[in-house]
Every structure is written in C-alpha cells, then in structure tokens.
C-alpha positions as CSV (number, residue, x, y, z in Angstrom):
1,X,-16.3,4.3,-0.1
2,X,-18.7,2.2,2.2
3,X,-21.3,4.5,1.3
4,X,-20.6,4.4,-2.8
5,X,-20.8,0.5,-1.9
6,X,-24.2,0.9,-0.1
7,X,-25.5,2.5,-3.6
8,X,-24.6,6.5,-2.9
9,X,-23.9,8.6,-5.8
10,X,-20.3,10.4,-4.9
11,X,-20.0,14.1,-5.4
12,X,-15.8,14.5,-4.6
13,X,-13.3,17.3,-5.5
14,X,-11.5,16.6,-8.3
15,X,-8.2,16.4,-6.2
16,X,-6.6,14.0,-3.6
17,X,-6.7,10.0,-4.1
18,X,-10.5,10.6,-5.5
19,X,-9.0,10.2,-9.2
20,X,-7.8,7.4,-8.6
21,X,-10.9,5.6,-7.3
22,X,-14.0,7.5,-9.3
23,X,-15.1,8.4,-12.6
24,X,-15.2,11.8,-14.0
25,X,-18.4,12.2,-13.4
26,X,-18.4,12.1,-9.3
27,X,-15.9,14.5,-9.5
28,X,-16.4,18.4,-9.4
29,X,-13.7,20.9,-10.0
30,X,-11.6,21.8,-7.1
31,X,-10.3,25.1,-5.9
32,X,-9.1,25.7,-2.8
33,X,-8.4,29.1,-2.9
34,X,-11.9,30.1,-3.7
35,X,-14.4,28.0,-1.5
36,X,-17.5,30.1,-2.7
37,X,-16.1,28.6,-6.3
38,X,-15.5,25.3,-4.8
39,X,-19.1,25.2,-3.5
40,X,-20.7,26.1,-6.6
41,X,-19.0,23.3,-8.7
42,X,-20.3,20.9,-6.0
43,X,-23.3,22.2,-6.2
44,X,-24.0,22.1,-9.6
45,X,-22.5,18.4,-9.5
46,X,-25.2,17.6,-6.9
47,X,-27.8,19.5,-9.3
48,X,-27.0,17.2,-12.0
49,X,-27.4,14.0,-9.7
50,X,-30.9,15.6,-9.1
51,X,-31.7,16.3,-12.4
52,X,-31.1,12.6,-13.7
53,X,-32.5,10.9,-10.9
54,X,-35.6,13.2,-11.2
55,X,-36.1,11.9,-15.0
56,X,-34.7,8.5,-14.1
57,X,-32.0,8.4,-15.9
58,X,-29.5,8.2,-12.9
59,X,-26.7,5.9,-13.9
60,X,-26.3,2.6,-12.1
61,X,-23.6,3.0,-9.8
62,X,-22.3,-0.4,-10.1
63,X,-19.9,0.7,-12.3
64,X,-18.0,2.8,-9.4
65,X,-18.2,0.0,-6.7
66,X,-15.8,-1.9,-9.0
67,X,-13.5,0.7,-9.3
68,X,-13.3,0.5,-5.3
69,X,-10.0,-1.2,-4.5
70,X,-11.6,-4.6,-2.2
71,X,-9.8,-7.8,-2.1
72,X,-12.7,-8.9,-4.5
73,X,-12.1,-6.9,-7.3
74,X,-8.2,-6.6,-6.9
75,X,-7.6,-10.2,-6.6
76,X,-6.9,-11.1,-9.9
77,X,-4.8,-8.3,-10.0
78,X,-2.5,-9.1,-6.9
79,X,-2.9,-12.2,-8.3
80,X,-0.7,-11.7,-11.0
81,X,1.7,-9.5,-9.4
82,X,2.6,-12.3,-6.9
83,X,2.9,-14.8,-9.7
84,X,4.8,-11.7,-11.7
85,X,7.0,-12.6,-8.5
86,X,7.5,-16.2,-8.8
87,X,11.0,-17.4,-10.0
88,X,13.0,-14.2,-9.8
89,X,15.9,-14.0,-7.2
C-alpha cells in the first residue's frame, strides 16, 4: 500500500483483502491451482499497464490512494460511527 501511495500502479490477485482495497482494474484473475495460469493473467495485467503508459494514457492513480484505508480518508467515516455511538446505553 506505501508503494500505491508513492504513485505505483498495483498488479494484485484478485483474492485476499486486495478487493477490498483496489479497483478492478489492479486486479488479475487468480488461480492457485494453476501458477503457469496465474502468471499469465499477471502478466497480461502488467502488459496492459505497459501498453497505456506507452501511449500515455495511464490512468492517474489518485483514485486508488483514496481507496487506501489511512486515518485521512477514514476519518469522516469513523467519524460517524463514533457519533452513530453517542447516546445509546
């Protein structure tokens, strides 16, 4: 995550906590029972990366450091869970 935040494009399986956190497009298809499989979904992930970024139309990744959960962009959002909170016994 420190990395997406330092401007790197993700390439993740599409299993574990990484739906939670990143857009279908960082995502790859995963299967674990096949890694020659798994590889080549990454890899043609990582190929379209390439491709975009070659004909600059790489998309801002901006968009995925605010679906990062940081104290900054969950405030609002703990925010109103506490006050959610408030009055109930």
């Amino acid at each position: 995550m420190e990395a997406v935040i330092l401007g790197c494009i993700p390439v993740l399986p599409k299993r574990l906590s990484y739906l939670e956190f990143f857009p279908e497009e960082s995502l790859y298809p995963s299967n674990l029972e096949n890694p020659k499989v798994e590889s080549e979904c990454a890899f043609k992930l990582l190929e379209m990366h390439y491709n975009s970024w070659q004909n600059n139309k790489l998309s801002n990744t901006d968009p995925l450091i605010e679906k990062i959960p940081t104290w900054k962009n969950k405030k609002a959002e703990y925010q109103e869970l506490i006050n959610s909170f408030k009055g109930k016994n």
